[in-house]
N, C-alpha and C positions, 0 to 999 in steps of 0.2 A: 748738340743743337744749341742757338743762341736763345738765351733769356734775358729778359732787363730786369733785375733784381734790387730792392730795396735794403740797403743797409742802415740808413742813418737820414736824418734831415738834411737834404741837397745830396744823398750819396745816393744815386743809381748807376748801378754797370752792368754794362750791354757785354753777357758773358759769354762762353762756351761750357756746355753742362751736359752731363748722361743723358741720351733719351729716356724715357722712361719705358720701363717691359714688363714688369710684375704687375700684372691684377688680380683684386679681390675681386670674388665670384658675381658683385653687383654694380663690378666698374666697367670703364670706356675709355679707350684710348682715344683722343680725336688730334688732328692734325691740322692745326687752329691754320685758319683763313685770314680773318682780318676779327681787329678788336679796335675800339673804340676807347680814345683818354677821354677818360670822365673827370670830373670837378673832385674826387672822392682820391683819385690817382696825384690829381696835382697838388694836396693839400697835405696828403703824406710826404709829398717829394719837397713841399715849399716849406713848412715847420709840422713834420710830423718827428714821430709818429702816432699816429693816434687810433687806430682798429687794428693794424701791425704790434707786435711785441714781440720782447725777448725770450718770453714766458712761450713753452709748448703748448697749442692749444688744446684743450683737456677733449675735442671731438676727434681732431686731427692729428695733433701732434706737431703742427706746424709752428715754426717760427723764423726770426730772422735770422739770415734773409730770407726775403719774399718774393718768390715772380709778383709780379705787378699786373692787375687785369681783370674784368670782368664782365666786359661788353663785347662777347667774343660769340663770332662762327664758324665752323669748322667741316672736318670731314670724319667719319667712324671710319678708324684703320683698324680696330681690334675691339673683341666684347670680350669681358668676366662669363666665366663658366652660365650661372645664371638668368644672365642677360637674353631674352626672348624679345622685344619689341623695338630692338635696335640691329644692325647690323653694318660690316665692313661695308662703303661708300655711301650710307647716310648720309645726306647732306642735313648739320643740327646748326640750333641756338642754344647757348649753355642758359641755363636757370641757376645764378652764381649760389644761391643758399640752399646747404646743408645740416641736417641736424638728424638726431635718434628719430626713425618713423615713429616709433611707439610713446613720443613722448607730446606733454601738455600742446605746446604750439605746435610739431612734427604733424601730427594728423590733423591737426586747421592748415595745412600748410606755411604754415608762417615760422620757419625754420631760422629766421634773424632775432625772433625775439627770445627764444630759449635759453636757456642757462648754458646747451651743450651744444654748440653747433658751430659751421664754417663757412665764408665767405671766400669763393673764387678770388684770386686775384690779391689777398689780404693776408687771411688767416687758414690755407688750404694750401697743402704744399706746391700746388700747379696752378697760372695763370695764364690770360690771353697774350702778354706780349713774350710767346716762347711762341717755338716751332710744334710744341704739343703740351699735351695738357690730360692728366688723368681725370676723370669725373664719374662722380656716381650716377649710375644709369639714371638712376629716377630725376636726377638736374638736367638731363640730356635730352633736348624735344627736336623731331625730327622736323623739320623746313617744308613748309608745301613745292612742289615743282618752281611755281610763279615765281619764287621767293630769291632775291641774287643774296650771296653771302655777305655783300655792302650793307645790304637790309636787313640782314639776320643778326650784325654788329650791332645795330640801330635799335632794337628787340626791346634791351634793355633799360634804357633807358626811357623809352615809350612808355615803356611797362609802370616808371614808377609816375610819368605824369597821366596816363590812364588813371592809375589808382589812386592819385590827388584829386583828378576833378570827379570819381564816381561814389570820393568821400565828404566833397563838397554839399553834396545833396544836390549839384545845380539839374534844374529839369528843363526841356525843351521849352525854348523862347525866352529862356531866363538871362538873367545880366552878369557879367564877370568881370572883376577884375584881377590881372593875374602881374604882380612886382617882378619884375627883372625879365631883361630879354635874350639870359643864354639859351644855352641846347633847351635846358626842359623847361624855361619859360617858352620858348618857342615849341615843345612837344605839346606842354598844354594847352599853348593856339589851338595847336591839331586836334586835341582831344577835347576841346569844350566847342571846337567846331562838331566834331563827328557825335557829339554827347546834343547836338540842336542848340547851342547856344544860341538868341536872339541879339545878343552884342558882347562884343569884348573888348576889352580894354587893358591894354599893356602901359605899365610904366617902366621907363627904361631911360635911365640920363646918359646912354652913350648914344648918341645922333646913328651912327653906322649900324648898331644894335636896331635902331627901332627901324631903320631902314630894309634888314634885312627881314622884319617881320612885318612889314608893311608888304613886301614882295613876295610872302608865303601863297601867294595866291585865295587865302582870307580874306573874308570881309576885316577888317580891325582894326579898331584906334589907337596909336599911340597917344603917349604923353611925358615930356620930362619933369620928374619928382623934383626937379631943380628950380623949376621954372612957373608950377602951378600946384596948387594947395589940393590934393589928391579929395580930401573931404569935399572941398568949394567944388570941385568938379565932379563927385558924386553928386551933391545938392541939385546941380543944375542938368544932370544927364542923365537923371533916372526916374523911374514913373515916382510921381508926383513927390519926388525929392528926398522919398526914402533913403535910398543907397545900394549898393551892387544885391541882387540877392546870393553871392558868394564872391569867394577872394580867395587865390591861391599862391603863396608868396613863395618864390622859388630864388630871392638871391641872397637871403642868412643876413638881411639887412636891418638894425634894430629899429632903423626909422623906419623900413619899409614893413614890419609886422606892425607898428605905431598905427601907419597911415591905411593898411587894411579894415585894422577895428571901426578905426574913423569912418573908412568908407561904405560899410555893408550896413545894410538895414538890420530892423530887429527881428530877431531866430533867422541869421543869417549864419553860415559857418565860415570861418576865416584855416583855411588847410596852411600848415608850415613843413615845408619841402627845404628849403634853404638853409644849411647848418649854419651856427653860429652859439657862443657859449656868455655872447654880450648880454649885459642888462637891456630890459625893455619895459619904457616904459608904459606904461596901460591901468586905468582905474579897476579896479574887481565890481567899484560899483556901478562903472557903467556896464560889463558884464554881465550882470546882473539885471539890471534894470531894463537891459534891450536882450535881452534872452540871448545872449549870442553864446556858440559854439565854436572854441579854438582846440582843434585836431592836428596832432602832429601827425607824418606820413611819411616813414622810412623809406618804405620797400613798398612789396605786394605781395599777393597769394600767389604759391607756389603754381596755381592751375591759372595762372593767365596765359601763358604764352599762345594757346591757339586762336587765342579770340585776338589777338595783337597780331599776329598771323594775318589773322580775317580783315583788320582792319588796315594792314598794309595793302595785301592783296586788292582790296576793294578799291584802292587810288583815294581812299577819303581819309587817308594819313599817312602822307609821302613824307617819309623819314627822309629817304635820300637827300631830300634838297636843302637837309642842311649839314651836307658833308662836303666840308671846303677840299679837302684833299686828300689822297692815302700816303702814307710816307716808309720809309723802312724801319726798321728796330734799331738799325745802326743810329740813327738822325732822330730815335727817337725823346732827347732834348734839346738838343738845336732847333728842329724843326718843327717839335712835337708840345714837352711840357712848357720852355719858354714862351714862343707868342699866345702858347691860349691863354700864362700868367700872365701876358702885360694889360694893365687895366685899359689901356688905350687900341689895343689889338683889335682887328676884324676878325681874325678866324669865330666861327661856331662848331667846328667838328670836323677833326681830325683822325683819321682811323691810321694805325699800326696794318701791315699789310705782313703777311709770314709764307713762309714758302714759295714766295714769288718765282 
């Protein structure tokens, strides 16, 4: 089968490799549909590695190389002996973290933050840009009917901007603003729409970028960070000039976590989704003095996927429309890791297509 495989910074090859046939009694074989290059894909590929190592991982055993993948939908071709809630032709969305059920974060579901555990597509021997992919049952959630496998790529990602804005505290009729206008600034559109936001507000200095969130079918304001003093335009756009009552910054920007603090009023929370390892700067004692709340936000809870489900299904968070194209595995950096790295590129989301 072909894989695209992670060796080294700028080294991925589009392989040919064993299917996979051996399962343990709580695995799934799936027969990956379409997967989704995420920001996490490209950063490995552009100067990684960085959640990739050389080192076996101590849940998995995995290491480099890596399938590369973890915004993946598929089909069940085969269940582990103990497998009861799956079966051959399931149509699933994988759930990329793994870890000991029995252990501290395992039973909160929160299987990324553990000492022991594997990430799809990273640190787990099998990812979405192959023709299959082994997965532990319990990461494996079966697709509603409604659901196309385009949608079920898209899962993923939804998933961690749902869990930005339901960590924001934002409540119905409340104000947002959310920094950068990629994929998951634009999921969080979605999500602080379907969450009753009463205004949002994108900052985004790529003109095409705000364009394309302007066309989400959203009420929503852009704005460019280049052009206007993000504070000045809280002052002036929010009940009686407090400031956002939340802010979720999705592009790892240190001016742009700067200009959230600035914006959000006091015991607001400012969420940070957008990696980045730069200095920022920010007073502890303004912190302090405006009760503000800054929440990092990885991932999610292992038990989101059906309610993400729900809210595809519903049309009041259409992933699809920001899926520029599907492409092959062959093409996938020509086609695929290049234009979503160029800083000046239109694409927002490009999915990997398998088994075509």
């Amino acid at each position: 089968m072909k894989a695209a495989r992670f060796y080294a910074k700028g080294d991925v090859r589009v392989e040919d490799i064993d299917k996979p046939m051996a399962l343990q009694p709580d695995e799934v074989l799936v027969r990956n549909k379409f997967c989704g290059i995420c920001g996490t894909d490209l950063h490995e590929f552009a100067d990684g590695p960085h959640f990739i190592s050389d080192v076996p991982n101590a849940f998995s055993g995995a290491s480099i190389p890596a399938i590369l993948g973890h915004e993946l939908s598929g089909e069940i071709e085969a269940v582990g002996a103990d497998v009861k809630h799956l079966r051959p032709g399931d149509r699933v969305a994988i759930q990329p973290h793994m870890g000991p059920a029995d252990g501290y974060f395992g039973v909160r579901g929160l299987h990324f933050l553990g000492t022991r555990g594997a990430a799809t597509g990273l640190t787990w021997n099998w990812g979405g840009f192959a023709d299959y992919a082994v997965m532990k049952a319990y990461a494996t959630v079966k697709m509603p009917d409604g659901l196309s496998y385009e949608q079920g790529a898209m899962v993923e990602p939804a998933a961690v901007a749902v869990t930005a804005i339901d960590r924001s505290g934002l409540e119905p009729g409340g104000a947002i603003l959310i920094t950068g206008g990629g994929p998951i600034g634009a999921l969080a559109v979605m999500a602080a729409h379907v969450a009753g936001a009463g205004k949002i507000v994108v900052s985004e200095p790529n003109a095409t970028r705000r364009e394309r969130i302007e066309n989400l079918g959203i009420t929503v304001v852009t704005v460019d960070p280049t052009a206007v003093s993000l504070g000045q335009f809280a002052r002036d756009n929010t009940f009686e000039g407090l400031g956002f009552d939340a802010a979720i910054e999705c592009a790892g920007n240190p001016r742009a976590i700067t200009d959230c603090i600035k914006a959000v009023r006091p015991q607001a929370t400012v969420v940070l989704i957008g990696l980045t390892n730069a200095k920022v700067e920010f007073t502890p004692f303004d912190l302090i003095t405006r009760d503000i709340r800054l929440q990092g936000s990885l991932c999610y809870p292992t038990t989101l996927w059906p309610r993400i489900y729900s809210m595809i299904e519903s049309g009041r968070l259409p992933v699809e429309r920001l899926i520029d194209e599907t492409i092959s595995v062959d093409d996938i950096i020509e086609k695929g890791f290049q234009p979503l790295l160029d800083p000046s590129g239109i694409k927002m989301k490009i999915l990997v297509q398998l088994n075509a």
